[in-house]
Z-matrix of the N, CA and C atoms (Angstrom, degrees):
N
C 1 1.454
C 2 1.530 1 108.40
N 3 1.582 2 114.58 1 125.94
C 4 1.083 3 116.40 2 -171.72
C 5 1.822 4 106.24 3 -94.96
N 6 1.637 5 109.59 4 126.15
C 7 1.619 6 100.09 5 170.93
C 8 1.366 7 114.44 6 -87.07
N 9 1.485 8 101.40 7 158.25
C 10 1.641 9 113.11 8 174.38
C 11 1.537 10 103.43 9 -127.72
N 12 1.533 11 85.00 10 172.38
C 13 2.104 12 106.84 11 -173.96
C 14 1.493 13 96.12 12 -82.16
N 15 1.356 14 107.41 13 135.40
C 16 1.650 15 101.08 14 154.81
C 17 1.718 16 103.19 15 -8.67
N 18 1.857 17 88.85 16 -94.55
C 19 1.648 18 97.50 17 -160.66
C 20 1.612 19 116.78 18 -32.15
N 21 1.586 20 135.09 19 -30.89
C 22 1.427 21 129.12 20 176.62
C 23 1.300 22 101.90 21 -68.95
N 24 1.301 23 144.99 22 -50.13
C 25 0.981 24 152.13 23 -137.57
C 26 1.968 25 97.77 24 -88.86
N 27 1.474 26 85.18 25 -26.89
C 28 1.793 27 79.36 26 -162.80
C 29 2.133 28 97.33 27 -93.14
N 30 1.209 29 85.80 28 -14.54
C 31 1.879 30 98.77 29 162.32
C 32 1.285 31 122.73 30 -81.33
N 33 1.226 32 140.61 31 -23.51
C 34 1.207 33 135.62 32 166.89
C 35 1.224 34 109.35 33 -75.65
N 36 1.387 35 127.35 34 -41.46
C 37 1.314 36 120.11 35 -172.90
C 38 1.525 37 123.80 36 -58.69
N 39 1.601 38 124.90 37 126.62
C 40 1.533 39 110.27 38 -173.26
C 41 1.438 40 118.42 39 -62.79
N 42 1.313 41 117.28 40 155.46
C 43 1.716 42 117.96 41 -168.75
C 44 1.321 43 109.69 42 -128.30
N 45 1.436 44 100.68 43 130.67
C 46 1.730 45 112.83 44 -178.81
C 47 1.411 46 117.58 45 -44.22
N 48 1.734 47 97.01 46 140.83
C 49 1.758 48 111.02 47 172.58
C 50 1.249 49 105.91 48 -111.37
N 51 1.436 50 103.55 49 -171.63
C 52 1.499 51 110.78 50 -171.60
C 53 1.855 52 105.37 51 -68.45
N 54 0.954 53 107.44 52 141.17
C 55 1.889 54 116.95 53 -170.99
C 56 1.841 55 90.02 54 -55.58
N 57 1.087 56 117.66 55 128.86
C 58 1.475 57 134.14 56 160.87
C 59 1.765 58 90.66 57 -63.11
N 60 1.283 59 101.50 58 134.74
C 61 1.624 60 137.33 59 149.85
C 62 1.985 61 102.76 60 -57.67
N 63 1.418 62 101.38 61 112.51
C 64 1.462 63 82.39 62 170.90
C 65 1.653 64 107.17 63 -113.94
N 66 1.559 65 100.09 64 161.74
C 67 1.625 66 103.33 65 -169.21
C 68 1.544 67 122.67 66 -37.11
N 69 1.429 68 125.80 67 156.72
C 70 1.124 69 112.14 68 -174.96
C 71 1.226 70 135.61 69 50.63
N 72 1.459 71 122.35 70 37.20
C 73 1.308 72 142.35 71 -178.89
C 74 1.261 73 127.05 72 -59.85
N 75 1.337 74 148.86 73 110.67
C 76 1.268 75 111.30 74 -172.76
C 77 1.630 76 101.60 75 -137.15
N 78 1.608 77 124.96 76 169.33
C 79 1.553 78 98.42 77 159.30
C 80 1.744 79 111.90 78 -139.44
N 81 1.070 80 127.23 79 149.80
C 82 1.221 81 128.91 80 171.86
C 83 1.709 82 132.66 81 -91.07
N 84 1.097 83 132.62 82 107.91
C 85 1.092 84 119.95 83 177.90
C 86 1.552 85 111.61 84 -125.93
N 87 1.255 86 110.74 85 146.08
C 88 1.455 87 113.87 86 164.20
C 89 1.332 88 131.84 87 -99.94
N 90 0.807 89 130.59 88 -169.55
C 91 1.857 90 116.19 89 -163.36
C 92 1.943 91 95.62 90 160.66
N 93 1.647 92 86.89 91 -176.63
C 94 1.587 93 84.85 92 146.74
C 95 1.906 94 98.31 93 -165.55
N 96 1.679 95 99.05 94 -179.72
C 97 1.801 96 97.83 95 179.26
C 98 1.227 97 117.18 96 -55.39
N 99 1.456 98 101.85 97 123.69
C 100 1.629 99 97.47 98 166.57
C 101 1.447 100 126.36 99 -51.87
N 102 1.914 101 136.72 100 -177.56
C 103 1.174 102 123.24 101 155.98
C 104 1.766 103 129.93 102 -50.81
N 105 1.489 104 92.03 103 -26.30
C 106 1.540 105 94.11 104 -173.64
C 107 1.796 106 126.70 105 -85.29
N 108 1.649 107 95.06 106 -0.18
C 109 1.337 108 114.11 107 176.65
C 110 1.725 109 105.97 108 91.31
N 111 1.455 110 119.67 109 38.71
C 112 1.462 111 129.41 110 -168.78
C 113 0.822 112 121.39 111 -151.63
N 114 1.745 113 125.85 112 126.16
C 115 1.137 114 115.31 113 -171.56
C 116 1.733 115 118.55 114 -106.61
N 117 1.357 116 132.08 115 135.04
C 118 1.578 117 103.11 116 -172.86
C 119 1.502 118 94.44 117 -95.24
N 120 1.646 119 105.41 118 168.31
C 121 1.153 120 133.56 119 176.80
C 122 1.407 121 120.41 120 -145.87
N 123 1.347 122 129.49 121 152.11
C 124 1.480 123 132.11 122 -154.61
C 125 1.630 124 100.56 123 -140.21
N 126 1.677 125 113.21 124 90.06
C 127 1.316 126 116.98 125 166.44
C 128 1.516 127 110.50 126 -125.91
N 129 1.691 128 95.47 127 130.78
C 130 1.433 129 105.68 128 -178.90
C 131 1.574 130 126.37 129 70.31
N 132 1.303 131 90.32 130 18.35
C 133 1.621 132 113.29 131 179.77
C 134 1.372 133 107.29 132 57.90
N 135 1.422 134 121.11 133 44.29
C 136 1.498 135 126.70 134 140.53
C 137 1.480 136 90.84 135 -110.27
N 138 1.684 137 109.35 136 157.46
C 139 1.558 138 136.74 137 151.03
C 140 1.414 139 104.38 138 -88.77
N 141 1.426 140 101.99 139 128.35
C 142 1.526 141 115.08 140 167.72
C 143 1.218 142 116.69 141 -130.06
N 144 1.553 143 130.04 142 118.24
C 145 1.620 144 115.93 143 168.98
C 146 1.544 145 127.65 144 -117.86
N 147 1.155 146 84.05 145 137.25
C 148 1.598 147 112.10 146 -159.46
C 149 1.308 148 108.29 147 -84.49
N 150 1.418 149 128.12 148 105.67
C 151 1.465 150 150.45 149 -172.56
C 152 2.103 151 100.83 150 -64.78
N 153 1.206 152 114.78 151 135.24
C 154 1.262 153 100.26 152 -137.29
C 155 1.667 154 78.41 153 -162.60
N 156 0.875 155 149.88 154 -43.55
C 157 1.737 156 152.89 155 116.36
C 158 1.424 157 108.14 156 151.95
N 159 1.414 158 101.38 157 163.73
C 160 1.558 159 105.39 158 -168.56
C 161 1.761 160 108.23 159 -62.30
N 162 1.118 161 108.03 160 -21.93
C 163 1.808 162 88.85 161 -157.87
C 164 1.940 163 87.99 162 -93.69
N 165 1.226 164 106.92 163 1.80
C 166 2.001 165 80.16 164 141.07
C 167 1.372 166 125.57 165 -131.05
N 168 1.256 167 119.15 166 44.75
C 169 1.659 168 105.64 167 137.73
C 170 0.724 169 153.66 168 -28.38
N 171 1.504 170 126.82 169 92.15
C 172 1.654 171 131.32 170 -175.89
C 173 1.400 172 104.50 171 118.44
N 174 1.271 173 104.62 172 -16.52
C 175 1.895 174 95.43 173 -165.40
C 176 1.611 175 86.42 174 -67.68
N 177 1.709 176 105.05 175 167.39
C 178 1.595 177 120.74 176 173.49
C 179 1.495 178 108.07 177 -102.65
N 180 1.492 179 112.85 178 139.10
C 181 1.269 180 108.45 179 -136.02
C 182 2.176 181 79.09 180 -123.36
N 183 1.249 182 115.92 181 174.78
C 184 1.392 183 119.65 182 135.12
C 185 1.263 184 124.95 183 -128.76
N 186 1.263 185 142.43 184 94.10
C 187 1.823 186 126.52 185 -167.29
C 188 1.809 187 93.79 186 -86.66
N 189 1.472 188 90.84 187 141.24
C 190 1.488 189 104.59 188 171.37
C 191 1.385 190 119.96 189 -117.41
N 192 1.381 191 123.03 190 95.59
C 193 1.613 192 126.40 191 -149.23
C 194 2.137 193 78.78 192 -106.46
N 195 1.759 194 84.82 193 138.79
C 196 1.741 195 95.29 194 179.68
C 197 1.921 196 79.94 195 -130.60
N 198 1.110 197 100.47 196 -156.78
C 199 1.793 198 120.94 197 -177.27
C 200 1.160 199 92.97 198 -69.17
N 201 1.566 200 145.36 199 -29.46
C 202 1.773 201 118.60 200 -133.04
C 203 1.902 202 72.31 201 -130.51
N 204 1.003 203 122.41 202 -49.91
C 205 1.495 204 113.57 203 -165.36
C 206 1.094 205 125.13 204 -160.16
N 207 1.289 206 120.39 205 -177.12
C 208 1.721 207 121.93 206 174.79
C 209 1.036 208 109.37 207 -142.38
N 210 2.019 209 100.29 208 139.05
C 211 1.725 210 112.71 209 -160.08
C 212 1.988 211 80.68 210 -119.18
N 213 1.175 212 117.05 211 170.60
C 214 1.503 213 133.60 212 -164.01
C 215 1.242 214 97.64 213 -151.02
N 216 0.883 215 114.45 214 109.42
C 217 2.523 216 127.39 215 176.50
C 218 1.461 217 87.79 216 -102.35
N 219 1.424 218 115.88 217 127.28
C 220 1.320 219 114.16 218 119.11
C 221 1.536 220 119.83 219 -45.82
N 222 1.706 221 116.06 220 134.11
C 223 1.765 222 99.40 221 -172.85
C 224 1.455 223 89.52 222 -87.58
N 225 1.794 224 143.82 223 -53.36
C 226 1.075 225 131.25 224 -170.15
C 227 1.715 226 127.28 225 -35.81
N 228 1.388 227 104.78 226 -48.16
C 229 1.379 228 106.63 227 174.26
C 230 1.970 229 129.97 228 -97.48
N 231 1.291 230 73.29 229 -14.02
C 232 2.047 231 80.77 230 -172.99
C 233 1.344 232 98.37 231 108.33
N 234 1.312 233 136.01 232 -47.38
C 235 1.153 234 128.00 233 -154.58
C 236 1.640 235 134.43 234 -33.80
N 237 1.326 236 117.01 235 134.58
C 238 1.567 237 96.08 236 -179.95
C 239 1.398 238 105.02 237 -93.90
N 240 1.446 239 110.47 238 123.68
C 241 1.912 240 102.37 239 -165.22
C 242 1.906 241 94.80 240 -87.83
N 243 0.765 242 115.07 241 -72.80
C 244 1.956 243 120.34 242 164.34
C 245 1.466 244 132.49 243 -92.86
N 246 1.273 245 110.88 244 139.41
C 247 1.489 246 102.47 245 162.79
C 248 1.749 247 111.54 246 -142.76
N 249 1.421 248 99.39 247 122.77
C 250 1.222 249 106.91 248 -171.01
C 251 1.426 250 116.85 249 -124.88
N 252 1.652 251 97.54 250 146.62
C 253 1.847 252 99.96 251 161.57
C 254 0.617 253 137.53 252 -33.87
N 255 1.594 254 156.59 253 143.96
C 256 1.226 255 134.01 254 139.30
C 257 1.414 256 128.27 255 -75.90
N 258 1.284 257 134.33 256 105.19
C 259 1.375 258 125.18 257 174.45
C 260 1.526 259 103.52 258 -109.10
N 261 1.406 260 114.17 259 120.94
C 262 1.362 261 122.42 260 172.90
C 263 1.772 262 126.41 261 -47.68
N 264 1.811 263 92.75 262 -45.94
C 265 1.294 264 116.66 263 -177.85
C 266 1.594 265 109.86 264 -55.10
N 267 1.263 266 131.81 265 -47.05
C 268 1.530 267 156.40 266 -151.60
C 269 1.406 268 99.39 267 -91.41
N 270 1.228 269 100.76 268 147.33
C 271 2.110 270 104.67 269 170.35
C 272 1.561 271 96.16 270 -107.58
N 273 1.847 272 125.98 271 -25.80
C 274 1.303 273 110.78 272 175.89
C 275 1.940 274 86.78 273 -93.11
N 276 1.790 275 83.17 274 169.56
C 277 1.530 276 104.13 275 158.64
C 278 1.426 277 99.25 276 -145.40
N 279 1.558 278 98.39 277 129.27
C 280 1.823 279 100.03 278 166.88
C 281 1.179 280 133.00 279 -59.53
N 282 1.436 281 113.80 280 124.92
C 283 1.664 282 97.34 281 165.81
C 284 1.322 283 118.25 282 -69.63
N 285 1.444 284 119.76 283 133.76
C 286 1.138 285 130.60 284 175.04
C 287 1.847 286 107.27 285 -78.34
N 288 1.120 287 120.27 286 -10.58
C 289 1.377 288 131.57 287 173.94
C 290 1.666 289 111.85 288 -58.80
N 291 0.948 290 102.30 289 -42.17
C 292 1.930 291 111.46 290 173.69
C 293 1.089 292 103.95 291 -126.63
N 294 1.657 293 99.60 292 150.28
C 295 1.110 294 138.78 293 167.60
C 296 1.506 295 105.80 294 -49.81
N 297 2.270 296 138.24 295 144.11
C 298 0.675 297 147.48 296 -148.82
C 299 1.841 298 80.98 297 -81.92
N 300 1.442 299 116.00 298 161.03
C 301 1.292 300 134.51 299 156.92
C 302 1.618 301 126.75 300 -53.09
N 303 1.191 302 125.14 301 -148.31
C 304 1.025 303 123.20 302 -169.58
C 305 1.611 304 103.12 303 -99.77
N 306 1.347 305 117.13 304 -28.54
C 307 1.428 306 128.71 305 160.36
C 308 1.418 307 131.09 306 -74.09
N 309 1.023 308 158.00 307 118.99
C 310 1.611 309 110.96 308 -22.22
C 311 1.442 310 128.67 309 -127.00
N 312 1.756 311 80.44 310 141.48
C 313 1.046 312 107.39 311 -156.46
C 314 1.821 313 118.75 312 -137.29
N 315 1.380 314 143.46 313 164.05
C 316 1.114 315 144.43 314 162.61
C 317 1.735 316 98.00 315 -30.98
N 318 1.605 317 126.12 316 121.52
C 319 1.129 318 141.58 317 159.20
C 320 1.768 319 123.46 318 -55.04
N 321 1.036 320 137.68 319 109.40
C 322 1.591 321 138.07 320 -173.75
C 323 1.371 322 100.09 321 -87.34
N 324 1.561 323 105.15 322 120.67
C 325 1.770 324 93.47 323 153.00
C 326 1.343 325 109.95 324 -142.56
């Protein structure tokens, strides 16, 4: 039997990576709308907040962020207030819940 130094011993041994994502991932959090009508969220260790609109402020929310996107319930009513893409690249994600804004769009003059 051959001995080793601490330090060899603590080198052979394999060393942890980043935790694998396993299938069907999902996460739950509760919260509710901020004053500004936004809720933040923390994926992949960026903060992103998700515009979510003034006339629900305050309500208590649950967003359920999986791999592909994140949906936002009011818990009192059921409601689904957003549901958005996930794009990693992006700090916004659209809600697919409404229709695009006034941008872009046919110009008025």
């Amino acid at each position: 039997m051959q001995r080793s130094t601490l330090g060899q011993a603590y080198r052979a041994l394999p060393k942890a990576g980043p935790a694998r994502t396993p299938h069907g991932y999902y996460r739950l959090r509760y919260d509710h709308v901020e004053a500004g009508g936004k809720v933040s969220i923390r994926r992949a260790g960026r903060m992103h907040h998700l515009g979510i609109g003034a006339a629900h402020r305050g309500k208590e929310i649950l967003a359920i962020t999986d791999m592909t996107g994140v949906t936002v319930i009011e818990l009192r009513t059921g409601e689904v207030l957003s549901a958005r893409d996930i794009d990693p690249a992006r700090a916004y994600w659209r809600n697919k819940q409404r229709s695009p804004g006034r941008w872009p769009g046919p110009s008025v003059t």
